[in-house]
MDTraj code that builds the backbone (N, CA, C; nanometers):
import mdtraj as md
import numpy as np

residues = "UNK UNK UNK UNK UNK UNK UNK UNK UNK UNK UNK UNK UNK UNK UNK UNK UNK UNK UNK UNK UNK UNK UNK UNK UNK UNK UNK UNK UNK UNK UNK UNK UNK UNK UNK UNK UNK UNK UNK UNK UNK UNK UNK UNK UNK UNK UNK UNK UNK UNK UNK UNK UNK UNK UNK UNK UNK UNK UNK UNK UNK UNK UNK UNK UNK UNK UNK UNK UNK UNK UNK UNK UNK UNK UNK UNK UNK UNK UNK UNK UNK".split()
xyz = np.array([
    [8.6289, 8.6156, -1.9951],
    [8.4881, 8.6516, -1.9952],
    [8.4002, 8.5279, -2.0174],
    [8.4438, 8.4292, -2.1429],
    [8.3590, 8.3428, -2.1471],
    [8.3668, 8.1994, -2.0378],
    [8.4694, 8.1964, -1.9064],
    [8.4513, 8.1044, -1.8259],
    [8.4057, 8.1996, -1.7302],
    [8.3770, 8.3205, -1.7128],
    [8.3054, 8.3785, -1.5832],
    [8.1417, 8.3390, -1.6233],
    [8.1288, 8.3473, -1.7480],
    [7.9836, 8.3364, -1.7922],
    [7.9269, 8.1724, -1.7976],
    [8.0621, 8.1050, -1.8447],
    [8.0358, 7.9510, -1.7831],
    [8.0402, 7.9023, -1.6548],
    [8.1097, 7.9203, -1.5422],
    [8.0851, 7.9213, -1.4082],
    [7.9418, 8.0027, -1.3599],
    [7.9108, 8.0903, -1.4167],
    [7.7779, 8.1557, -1.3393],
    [7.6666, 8.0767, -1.4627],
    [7.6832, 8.0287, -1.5258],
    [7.5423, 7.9274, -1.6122],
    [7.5466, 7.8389, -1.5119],
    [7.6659, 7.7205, -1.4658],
    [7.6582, 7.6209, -1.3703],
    [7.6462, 7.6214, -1.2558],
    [7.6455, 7.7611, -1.1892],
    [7.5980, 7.7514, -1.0918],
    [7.4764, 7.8003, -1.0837],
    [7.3897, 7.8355, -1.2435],
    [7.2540, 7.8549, -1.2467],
    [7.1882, 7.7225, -1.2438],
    [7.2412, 7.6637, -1.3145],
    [7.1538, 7.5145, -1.3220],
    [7.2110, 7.4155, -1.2019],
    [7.2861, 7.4534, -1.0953],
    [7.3317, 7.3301, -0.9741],
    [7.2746, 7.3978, -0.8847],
    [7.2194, 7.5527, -0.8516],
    [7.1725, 7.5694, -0.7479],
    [7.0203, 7.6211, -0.7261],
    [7.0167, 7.6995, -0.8370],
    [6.8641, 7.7554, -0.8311],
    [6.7367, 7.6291, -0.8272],
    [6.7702, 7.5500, -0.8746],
    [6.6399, 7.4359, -0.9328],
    [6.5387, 7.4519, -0.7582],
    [6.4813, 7.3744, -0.6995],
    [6.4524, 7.4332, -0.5869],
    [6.3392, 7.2221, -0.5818],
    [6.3719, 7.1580, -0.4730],
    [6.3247, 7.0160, -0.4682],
    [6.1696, 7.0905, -0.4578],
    [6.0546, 6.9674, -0.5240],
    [5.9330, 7.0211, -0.5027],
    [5.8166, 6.9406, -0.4720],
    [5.7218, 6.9333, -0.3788],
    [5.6655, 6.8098, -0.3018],
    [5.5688, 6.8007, -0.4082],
    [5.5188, 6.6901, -0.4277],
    [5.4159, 6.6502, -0.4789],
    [5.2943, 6.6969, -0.4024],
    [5.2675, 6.6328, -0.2829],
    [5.1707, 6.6496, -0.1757],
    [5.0189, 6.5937, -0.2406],
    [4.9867, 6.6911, -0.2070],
    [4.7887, 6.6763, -0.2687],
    [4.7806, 6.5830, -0.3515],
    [4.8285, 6.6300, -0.4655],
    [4.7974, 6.5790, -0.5909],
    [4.8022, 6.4123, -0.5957],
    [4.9531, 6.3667, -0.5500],
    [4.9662, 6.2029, -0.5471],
    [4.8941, 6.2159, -0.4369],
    [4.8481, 6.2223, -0.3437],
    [4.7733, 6.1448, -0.2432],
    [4.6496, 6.1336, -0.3231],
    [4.6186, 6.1722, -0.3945],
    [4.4401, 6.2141, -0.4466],
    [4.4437, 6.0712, -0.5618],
    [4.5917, 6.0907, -0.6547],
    [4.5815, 5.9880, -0.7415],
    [4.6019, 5.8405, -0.7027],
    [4.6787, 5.8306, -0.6059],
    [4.6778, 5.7172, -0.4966],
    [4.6169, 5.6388, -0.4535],
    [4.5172, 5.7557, -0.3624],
    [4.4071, 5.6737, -0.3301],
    [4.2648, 5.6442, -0.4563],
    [4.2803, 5.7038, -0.5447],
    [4.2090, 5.6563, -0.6731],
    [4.1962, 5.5250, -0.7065],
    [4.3746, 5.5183, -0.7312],
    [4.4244, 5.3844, -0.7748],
    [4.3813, 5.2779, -0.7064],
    [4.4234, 5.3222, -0.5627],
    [4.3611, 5.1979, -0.4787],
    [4.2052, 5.1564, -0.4350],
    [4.1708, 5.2541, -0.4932],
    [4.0169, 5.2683, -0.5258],
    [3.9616, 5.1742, -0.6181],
    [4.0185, 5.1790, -0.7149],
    [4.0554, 5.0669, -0.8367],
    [4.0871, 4.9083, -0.8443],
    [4.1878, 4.9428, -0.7587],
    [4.2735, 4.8362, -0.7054],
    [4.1921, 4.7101, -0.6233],
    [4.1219, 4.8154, -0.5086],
    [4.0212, 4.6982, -0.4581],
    [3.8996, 4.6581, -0.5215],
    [3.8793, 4.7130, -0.6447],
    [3.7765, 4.6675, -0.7010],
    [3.8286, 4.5334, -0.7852],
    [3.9158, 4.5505, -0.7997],
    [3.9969, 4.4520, -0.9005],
    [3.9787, 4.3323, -0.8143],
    [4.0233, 4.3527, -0.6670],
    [4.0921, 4.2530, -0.5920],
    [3.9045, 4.1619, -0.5176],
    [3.8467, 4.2457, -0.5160],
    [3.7289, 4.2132, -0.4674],
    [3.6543, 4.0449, -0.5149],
    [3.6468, 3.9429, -0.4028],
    [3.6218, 3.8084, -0.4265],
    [3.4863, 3.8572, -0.4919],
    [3.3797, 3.8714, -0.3910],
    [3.2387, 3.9037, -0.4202],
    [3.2129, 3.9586, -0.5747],
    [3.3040, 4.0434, -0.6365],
    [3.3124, 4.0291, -0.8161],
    [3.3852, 3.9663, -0.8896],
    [3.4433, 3.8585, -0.8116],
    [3.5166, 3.7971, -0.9651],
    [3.3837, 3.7171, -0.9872],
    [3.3110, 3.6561, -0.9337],
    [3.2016, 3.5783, -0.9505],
    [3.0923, 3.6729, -1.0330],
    [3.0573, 3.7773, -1.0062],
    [2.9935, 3.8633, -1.1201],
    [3.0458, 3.8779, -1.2254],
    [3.0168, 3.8837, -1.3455],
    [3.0577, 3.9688, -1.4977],
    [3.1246, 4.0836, -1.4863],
    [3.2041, 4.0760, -1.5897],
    [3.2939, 4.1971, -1.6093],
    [3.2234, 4.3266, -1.6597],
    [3.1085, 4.2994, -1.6334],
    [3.0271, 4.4268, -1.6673],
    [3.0617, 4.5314, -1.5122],
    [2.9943, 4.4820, -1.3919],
    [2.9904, 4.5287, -1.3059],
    [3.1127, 4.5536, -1.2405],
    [3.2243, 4.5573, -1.3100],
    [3.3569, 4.5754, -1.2453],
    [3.4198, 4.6656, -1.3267],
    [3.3555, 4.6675, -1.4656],
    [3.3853, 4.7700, -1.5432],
    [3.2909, 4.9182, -1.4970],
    [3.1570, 4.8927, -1.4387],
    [3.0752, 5.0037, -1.3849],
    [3.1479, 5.0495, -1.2566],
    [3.1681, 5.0217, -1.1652],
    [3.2433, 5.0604, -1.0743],
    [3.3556, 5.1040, -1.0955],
    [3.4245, 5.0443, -1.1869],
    [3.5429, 5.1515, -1.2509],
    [3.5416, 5.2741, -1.3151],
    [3.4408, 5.2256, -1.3777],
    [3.3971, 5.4177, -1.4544],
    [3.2932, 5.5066, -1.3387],
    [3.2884, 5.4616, -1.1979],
    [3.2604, 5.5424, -1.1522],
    [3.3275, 5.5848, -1.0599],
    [3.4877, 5.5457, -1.0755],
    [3.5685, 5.5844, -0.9824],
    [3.6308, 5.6478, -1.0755],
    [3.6534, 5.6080, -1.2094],
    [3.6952, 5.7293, -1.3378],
    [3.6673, 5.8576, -1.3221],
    [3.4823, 5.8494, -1.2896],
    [3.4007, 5.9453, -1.3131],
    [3.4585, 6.0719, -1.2437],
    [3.4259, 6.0298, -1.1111],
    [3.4948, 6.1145, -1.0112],
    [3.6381, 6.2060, -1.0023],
    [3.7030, 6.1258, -1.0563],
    [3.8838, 6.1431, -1.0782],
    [3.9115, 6.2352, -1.1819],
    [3.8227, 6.2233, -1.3472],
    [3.8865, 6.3297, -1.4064],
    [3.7419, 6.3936, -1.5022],
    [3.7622, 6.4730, -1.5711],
    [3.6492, 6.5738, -1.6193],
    [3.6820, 6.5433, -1.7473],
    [3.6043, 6.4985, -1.8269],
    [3.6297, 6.4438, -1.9304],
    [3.6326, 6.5725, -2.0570],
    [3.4931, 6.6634, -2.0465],
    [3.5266, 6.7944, -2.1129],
    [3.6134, 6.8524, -2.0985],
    [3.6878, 6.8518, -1.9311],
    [3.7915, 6.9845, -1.9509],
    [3.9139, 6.9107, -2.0087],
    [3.9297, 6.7827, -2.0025],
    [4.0365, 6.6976, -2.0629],
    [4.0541, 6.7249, -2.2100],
    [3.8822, 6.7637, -2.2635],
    [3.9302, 6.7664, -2.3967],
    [3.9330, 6.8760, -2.4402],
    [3.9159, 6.9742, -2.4029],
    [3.9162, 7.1286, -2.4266],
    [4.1173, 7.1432, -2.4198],
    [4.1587, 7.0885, -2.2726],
    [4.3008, 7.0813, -2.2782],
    [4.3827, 6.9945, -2.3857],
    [4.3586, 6.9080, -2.4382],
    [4.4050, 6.8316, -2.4925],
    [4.3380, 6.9403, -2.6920],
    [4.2438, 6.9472, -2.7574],
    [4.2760, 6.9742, -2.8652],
    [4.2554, 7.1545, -2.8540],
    [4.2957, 7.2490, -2.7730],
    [4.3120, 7.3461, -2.7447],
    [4.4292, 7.3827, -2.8529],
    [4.4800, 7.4693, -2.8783],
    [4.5810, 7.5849, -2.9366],
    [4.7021, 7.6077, -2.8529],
    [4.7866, 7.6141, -2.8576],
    [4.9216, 7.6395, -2.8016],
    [4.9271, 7.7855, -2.8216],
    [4.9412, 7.8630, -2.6490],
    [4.8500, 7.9730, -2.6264],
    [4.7085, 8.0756, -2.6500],
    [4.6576, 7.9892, -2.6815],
    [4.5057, 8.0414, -2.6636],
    [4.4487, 7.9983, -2.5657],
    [4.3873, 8.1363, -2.4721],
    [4.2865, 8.1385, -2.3839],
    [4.2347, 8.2305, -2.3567],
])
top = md.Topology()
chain = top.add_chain()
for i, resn in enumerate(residues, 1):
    res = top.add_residue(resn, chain, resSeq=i)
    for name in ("N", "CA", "C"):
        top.add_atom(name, md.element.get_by_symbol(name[0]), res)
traj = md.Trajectory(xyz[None], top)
């Protein structure tokens, strides 16, 4: 009884799992990054202050994540909603 119940656990965990695409999501964070990325890389601001490279960054931040709902998720209750 207890290797019929160990053969059917292992073939719960070797077959059910199911591969799962990312899709949307990394393309969205991706092109963020590289959003970022060319700001970094940009000649025309290394010659400006790190002010204006830090503004363009927080407005590619801006866009990318919600800062309230970040924090509503983050000091929220473990099941409360």
């Amino acid at each position: 009884m207890k290797r019929a119940l160990a053969g059917y656990g292992i073939f719960i965990l070797l077959f059910l799992p199911l591969p799962v695409h990312a899709g949307a999501s990394l393309d969205t964070v991706q092109a963020n990054v590289n959003k970022v990325l060319d700001v970094l890389r940009d000649p025309a601001l290394k010659a400006d202050s790190a002010k204006e490279i830090r503004r363009k960054a927080r407005i590619i931040y801006d866009r990318m994540f919600d800062d309230v709902e970040l924090s509503r998720r983050t000091l929220a209750r473990t099941g409360t909603r």
